[in-house]
PLY file of the C-alpha trace (Angstrom):
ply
format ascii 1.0
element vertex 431
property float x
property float y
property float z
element edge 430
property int vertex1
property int vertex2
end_header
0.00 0.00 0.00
1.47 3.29 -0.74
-1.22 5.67 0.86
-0.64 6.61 4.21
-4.44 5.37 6.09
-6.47 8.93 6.81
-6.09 10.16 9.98
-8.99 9.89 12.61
-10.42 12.74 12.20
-10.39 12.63 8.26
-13.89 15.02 6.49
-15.17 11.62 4.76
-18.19 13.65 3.33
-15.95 13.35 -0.14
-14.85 10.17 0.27
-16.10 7.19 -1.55
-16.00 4.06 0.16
-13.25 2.21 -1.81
-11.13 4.69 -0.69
-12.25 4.49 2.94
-11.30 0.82 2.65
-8.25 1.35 1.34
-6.94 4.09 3.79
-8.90 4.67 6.91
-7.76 1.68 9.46
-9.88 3.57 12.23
-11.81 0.21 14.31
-15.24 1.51 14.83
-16.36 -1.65 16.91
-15.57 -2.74 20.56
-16.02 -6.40 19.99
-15.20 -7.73 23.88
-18.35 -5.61 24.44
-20.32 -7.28 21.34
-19.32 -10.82 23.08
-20.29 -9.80 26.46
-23.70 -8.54 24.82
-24.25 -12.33 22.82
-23.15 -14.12 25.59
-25.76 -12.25 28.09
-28.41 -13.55 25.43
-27.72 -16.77 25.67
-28.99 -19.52 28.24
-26.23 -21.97 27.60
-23.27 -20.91 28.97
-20.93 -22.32 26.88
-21.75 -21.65 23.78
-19.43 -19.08 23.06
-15.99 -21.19 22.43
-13.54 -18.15 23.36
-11.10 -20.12 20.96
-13.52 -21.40 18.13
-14.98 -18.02 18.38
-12.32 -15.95 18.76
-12.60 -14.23 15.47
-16.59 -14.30 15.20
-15.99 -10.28 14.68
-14.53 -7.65 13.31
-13.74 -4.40 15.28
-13.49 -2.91 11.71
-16.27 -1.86 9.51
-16.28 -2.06 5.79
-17.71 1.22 3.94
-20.03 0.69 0.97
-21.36 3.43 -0.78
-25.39 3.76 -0.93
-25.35 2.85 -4.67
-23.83 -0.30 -4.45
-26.10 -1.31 -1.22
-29.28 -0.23 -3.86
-27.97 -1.90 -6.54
-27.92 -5.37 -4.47
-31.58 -4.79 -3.35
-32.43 -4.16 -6.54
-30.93 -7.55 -7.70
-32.57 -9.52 -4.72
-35.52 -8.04 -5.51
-35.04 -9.09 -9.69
-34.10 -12.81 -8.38
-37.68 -13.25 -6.56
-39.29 -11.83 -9.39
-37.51 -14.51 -11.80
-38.25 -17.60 -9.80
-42.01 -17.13 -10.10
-41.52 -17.39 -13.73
-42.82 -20.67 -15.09
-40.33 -21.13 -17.70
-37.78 -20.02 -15.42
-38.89 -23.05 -12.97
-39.07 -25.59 -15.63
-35.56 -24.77 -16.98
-33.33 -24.87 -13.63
-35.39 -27.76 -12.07
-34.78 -29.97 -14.76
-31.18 -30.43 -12.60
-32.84 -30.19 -9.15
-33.68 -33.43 -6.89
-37.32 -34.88 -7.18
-37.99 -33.31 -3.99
-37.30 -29.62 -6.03
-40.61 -30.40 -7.72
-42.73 -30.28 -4.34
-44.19 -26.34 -3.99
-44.89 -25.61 -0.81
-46.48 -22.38 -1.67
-43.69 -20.08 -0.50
-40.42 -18.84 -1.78
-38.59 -19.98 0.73
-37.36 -17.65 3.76
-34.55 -15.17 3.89
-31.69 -15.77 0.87
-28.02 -14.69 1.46
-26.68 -12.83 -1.65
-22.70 -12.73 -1.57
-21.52 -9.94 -3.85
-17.63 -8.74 -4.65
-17.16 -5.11 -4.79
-15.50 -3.78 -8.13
-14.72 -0.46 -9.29
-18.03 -1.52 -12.07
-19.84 -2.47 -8.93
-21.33 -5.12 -7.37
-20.73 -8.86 -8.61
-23.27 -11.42 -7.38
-20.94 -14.92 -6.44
-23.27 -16.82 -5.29
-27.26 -17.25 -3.22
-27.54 -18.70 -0.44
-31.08 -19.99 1.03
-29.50 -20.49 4.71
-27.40 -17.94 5.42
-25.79 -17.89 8.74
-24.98 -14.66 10.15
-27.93 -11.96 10.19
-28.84 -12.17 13.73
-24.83 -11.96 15.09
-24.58 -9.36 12.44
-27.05 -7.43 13.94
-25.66 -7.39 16.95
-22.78 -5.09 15.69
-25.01 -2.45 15.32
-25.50 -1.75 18.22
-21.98 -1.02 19.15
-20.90 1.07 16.01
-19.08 3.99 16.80
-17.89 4.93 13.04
-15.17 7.49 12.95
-17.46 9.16 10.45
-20.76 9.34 11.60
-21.84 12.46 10.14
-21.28 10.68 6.56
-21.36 6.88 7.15
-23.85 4.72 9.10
-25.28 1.29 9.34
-27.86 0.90 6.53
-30.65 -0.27 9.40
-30.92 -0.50 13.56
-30.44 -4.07 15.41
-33.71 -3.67 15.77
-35.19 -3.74 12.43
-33.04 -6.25 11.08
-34.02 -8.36 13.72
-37.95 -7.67 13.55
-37.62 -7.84 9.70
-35.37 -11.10 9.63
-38.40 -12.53 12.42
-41.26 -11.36 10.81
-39.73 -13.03 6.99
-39.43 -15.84 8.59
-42.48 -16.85 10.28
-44.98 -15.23 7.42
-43.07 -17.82 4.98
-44.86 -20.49 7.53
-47.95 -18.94 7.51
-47.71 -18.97 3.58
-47.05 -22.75 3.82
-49.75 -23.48 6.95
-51.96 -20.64 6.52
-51.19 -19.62 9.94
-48.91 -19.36 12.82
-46.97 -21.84 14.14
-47.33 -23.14 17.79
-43.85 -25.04 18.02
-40.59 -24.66 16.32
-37.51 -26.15 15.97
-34.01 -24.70 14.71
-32.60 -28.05 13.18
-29.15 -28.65 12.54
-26.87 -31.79 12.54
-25.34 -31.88 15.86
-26.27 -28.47 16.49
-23.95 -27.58 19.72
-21.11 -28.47 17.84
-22.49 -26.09 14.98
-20.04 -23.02 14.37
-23.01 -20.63 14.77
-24.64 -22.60 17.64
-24.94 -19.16 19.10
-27.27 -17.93 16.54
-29.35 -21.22 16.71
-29.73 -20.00 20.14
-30.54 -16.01 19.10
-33.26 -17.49 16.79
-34.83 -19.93 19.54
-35.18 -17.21 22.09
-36.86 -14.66 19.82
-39.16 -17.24 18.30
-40.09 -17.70 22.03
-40.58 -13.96 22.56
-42.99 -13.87 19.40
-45.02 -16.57 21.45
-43.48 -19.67 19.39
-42.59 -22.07 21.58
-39.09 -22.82 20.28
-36.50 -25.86 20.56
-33.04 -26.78 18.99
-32.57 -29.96 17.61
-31.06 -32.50 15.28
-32.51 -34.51 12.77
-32.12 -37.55 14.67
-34.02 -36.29 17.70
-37.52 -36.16 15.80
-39.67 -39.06 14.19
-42.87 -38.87 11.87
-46.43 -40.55 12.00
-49.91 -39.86 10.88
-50.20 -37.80 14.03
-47.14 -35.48 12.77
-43.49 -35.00 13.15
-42.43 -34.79 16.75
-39.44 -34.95 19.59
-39.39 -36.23 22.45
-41.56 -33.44 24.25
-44.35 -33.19 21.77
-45.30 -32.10 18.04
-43.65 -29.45 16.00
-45.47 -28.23 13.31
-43.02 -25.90 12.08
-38.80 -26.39 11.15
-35.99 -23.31 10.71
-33.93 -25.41 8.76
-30.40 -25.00 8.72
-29.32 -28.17 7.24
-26.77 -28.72 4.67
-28.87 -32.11 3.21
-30.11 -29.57 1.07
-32.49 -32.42 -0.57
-33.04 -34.10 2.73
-32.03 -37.23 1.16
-29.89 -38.53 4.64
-31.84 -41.50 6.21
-31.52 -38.94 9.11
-33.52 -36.10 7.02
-36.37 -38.74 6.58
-38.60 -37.73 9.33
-38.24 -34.10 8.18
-39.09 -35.32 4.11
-41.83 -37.53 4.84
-43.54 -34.20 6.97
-42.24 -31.51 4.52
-44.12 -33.69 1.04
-47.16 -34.08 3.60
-47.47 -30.84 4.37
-47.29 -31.39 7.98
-44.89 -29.18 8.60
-43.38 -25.41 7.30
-40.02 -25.65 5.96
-37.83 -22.88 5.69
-36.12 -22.80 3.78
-37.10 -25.88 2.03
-35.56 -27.86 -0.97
-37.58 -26.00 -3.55
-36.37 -22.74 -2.64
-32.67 -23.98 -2.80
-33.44 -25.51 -6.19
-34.75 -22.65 -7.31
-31.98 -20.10 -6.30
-29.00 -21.61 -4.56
-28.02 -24.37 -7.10
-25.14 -22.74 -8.78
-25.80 -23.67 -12.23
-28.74 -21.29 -12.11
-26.41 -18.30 -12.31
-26.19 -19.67 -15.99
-29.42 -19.13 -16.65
-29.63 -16.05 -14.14
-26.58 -13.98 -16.59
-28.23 -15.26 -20.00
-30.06 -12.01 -21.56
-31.26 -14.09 -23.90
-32.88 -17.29 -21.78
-34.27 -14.42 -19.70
-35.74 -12.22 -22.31
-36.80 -15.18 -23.92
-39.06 -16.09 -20.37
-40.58 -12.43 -20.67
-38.71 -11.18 -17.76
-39.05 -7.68 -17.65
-35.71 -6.14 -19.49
-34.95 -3.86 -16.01
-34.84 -7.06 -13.64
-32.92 -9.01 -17.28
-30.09 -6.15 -17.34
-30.05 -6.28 -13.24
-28.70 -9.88 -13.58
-26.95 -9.88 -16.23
-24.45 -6.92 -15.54
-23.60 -8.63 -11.67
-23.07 -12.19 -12.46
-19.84 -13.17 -13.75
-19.26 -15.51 -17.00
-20.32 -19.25 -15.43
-20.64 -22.23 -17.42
-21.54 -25.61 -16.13
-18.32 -27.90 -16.45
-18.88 -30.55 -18.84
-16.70 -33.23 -20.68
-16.85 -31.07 -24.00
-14.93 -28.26 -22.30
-13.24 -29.56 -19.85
-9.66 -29.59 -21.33
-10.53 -25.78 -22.14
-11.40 -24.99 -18.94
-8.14 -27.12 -17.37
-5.73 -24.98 -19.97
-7.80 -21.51 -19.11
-7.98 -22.58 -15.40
-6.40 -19.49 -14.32
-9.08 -16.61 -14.83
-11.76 -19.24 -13.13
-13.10 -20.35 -9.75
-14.48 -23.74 -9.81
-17.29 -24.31 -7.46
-19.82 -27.74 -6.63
-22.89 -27.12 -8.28
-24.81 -27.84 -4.78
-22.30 -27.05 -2.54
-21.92 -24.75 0.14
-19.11 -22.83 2.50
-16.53 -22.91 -0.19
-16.16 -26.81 0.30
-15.08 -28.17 -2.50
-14.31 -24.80 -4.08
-11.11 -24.31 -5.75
-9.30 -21.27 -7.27
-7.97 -22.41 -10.65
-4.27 -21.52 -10.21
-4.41 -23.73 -7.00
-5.72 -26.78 -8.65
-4.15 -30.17 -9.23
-4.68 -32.25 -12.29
-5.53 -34.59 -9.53
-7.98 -32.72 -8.11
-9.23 -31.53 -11.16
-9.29 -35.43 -12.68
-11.55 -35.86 -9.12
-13.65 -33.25 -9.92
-15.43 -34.89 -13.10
-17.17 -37.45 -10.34
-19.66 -34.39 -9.80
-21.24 -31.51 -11.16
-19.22 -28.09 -11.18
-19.45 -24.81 -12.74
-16.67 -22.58 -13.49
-17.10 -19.30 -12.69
-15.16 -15.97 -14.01
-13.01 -15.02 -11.38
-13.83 -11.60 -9.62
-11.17 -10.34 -6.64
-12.97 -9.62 -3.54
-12.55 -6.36 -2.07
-9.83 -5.23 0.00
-9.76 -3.53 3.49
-7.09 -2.42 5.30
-6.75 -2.48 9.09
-4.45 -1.63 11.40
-0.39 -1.93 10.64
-1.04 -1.93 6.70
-2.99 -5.68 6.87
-5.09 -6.19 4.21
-8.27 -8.20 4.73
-10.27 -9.72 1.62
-13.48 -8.82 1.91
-17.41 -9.51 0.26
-21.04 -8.42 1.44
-23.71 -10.41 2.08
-27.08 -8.92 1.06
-29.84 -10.35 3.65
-32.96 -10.78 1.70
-36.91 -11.83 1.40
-38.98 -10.67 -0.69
-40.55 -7.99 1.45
-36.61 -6.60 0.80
-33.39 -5.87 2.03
-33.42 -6.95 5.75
-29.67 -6.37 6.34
-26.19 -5.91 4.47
-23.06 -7.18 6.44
-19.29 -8.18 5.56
-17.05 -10.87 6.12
-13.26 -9.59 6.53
-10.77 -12.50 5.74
-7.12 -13.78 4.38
-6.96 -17.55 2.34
-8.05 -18.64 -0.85
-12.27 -18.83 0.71
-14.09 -16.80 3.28
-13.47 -18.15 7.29
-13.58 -16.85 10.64
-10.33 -17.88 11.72
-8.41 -14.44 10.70
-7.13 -12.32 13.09
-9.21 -8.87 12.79
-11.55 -10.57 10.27
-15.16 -12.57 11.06
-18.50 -10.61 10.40
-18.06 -7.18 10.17
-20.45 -4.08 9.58
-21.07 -2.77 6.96
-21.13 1.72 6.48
-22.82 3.43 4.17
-23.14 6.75 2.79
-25.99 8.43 4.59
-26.94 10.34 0.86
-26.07 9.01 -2.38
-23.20 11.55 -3.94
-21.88 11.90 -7.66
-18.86 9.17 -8.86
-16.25 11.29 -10.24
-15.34 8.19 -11.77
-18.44 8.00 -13.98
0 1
1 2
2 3
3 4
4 5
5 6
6 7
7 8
8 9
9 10
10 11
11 12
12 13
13 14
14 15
15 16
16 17
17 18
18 19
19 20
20 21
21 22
22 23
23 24
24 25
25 26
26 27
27 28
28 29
29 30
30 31
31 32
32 33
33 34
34 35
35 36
36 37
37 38
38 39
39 40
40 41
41 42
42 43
43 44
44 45
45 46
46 47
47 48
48 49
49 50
50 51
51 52
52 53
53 54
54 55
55 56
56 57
57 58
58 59
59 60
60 61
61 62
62 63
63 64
64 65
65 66
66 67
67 68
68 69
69 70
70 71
71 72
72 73
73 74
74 75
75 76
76 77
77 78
78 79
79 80
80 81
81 82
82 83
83 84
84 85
85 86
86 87
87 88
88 89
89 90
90 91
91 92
92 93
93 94
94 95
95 96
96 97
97 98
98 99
99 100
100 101
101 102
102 103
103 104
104 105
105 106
106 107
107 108
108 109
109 110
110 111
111 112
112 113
113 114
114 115
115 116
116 117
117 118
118 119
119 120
120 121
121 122
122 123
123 124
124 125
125 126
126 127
127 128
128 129
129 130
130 131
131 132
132 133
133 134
134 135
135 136
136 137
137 138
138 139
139 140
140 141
141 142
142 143
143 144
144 145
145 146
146 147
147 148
148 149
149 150
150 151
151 152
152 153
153 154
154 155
155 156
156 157
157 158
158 159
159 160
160 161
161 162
162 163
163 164
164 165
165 166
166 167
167 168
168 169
169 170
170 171
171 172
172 173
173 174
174 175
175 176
176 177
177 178
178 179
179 180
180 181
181 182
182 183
183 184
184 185
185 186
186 187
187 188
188 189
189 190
190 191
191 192
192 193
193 194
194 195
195 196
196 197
197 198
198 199
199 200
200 201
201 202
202 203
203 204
204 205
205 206
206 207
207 208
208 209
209 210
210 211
211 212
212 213
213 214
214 215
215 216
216 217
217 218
218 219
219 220
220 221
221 222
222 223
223 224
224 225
225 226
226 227
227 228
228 229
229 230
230 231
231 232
232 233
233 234
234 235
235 236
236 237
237 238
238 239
239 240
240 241
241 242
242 243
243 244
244 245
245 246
246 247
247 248
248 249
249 250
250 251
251 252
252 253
253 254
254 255
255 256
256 257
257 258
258 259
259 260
260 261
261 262
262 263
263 264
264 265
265 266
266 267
267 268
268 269
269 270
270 271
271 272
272 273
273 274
274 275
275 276
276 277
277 278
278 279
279 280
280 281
281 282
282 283
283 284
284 285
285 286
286 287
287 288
288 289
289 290
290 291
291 292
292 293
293 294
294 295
295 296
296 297
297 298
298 299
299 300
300 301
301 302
302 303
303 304
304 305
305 306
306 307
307 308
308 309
309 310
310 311
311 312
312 313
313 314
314 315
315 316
316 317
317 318
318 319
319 320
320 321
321 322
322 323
323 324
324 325
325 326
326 327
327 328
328 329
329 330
330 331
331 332
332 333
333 334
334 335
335 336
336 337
337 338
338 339
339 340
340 341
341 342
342 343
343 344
344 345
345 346
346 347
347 348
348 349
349 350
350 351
351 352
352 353
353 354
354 355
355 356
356 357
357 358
358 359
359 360
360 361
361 362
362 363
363 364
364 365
365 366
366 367
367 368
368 369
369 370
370 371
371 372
372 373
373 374
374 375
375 376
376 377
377 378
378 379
379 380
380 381
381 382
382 383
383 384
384 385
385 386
386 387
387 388
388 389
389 390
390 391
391 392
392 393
393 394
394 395
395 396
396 397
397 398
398 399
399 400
400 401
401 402
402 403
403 404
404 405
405 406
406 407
407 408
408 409
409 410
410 411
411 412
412 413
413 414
414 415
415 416
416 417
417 418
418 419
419 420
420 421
421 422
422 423
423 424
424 425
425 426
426 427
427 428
428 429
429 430
């Protein structure tokens, strides 16, 4: 870096946020007080792993100007709109599970948008249909104290992201039950051992609040009969799913599938919604102007999509070789996978794991940098935004600040950060 970072005290009203990024290493959050906070939430005492969790936050924030932030709403909002589209549906389930083909009769919950910053804008990476993090993100709001704050502030209160995230949430049961549930569960495999355990917890407690009598379990813990899905201490007619078994197809999932297809239950977010947004070969479909003109999406949602999502193209034997000599401007990413498993950069693969990775479906997708954001002593952090959405809207925006080939929260001065904003658009000079 060859810019001195701004001092404290720096008149950001001027300032665009890459620049902020890139030269203001000012912390804006106490974090030990952000722990002490989660930790006085929850009822289990250790759920906090002062080691696992050690870098669970960020005392930095990064800054994102208001455009980009409107720009990502405007593309969650353009992805609802596309998966009511018939054609739409037909096209990307022809690769989803049987299960896909169930409609429950909602879209599915909140979706996690992942976007790269670029000096164009926003790129989308990937959707996510259970997104971990928007309740521990919130939490950071609270404790903001940007070195800005007559210019840059959070985009929304703890408090509305957290009534928003709640209220998204439980209306996609209603859509699937036609009305409230009476018990929940947050289901997970081995939840306590769950990196986020702590948010299982966040989500059981205000489900309880709203009157929702609220549990955590694992998949193991419940069984099905004519008389409904249950655990141990009585029926649950309604499931925040957090699973990975994304088509519940592990002899584990099968209480939960046999209640999902017989309606006994809400799901969310259930296999149709991943199908219908998180299965990475629908970013094909999602950048093609001319599939998605072709559906008689409108052409503002159609140019939307199409200017944020990189080049991707399904890997297939035909272009395989291509891809392997060309590996270097892609990332190659599990069509149904998730956290960056299986997820390699192209200049770190093997021909052996590349020969591997023909026993299932991949795309390859145009590499785009993350962002940078540099902290204190000149370290630079990688760093995306994850766009919280249903499709009421944006519920929250939030980073993740990171070193390494994929996103983690083992970084020193990285995990979950906030995210700034400008508190009025102002002219690019950039154009």
């Amino acid at each position: 870096m060859t810019d001195d970072p701004l001092p404290c005290d720096v008149d950001c009203t001027s300032a665009h946020g890459d620049v902020l990024n890139r030269r203001c290493a000012c912390s804006v959050v106490d974090v030990g007080r952000v722990r002490d906070t989660l930790l006085s939430r929850l009822q289990i005492p250790h759920a906090v792993d002062p080691h696992k969790h050690a870098h669970l936050f960020s005392p930095y924030a990064l800054f994102v100007d208001r455009a980009a932030l409107t720009a990502m709403g405007a593309v969650a909002a353009a992805l609802f709109k596309v998966a009511k589209n018939l054609d739409y549906i037909a096209h990307v389930l022809r690769w989803a599970p049987p299960i896909g083909r169930h409609d429950p009769n909602s879209a599915g919950g909140v979706l996690g948008l992942d976007f790269h910053l670029t000096v164009a804008g926003p790129r989308l990476i990937e959707i996510n249909t259970n997104p971990g993090g928007l309740l521990l993100n919130a939490l950071l709001l609270d404790d903001v104290r940007s070195c800005a704050p007559a210019a840059w502030a959070p985009w929304t209160s703890r408090t509305l992201a957290c009534e928003a995230a709640l209220t998204a949430w439980l209306e996609d049961a209603r859509q699937q039950c036609g009305r409230m549930p009476a018990r929940l569960a947050v289901v997970d495999v081995a939840p306590r051992e769950q990196f986020l355990f702590p948010e299982f917890e966040l989500y059981a407690q205000a489900f309880q609040e709203r009157g929702v009598d609220s549990v955590i379990r694992a998949p193991d813990a419940l069984s099905f009969s004519p008389k409904g899905l249950r655990d141990a201490h009585g029926q649950i007619d309604a499931v925040y799913n957090r699973l990975t078994d994304f088509a519940l197809a592990d002899p584990a999932s099968a209480p939960l599938q046999n209640a999902y297809l017989k309606r006994a239950i809400a799901l969310t977010p259930h296999p149709r919604a991943h199908a219908l947004f998180a299965d990475k070969r629908n970013l094909i479909a999602l950048g093609d102007s001319w599939l998605l003109r072709g559906w008689g999406i409108d052409t503002a949602s159609t140019e939307r999509l199409v200017q944020v999502i990189p080049p991707t193209v399904e890997v297939v034997p035909g272009n395989r070789e291509a891809l392997w000599r060309n590996r270097n401007g892609y990332f190659f990413k599990p069509a149904s996978g998730f956290g960056s498993r299986g997820s390699y950069r192209g200049d770190k693969l093997t021909r052996r794991v590349w020969d591997s990775m023909a026993l299932a479906p991949y795309v390859a997708q145009a590499i785009v940098p993350p962002g940078a954001r540099i902290v204190h002593g000149d370290v630079s952090l990688k760093a995306d935004v994850r766009c919280f959405a249903s499709e009421s809207g944006v519920l929250l925006f939030a980073a993740r600040l990171y070193q390494g080939q994929t996103t983690n929260m083992r970084t020193p001065s990285g995990g979950f950060a906030a995210v700034l904003t400008s508190r009025a658009a102002r002219p690019d000079p950039r154009g």
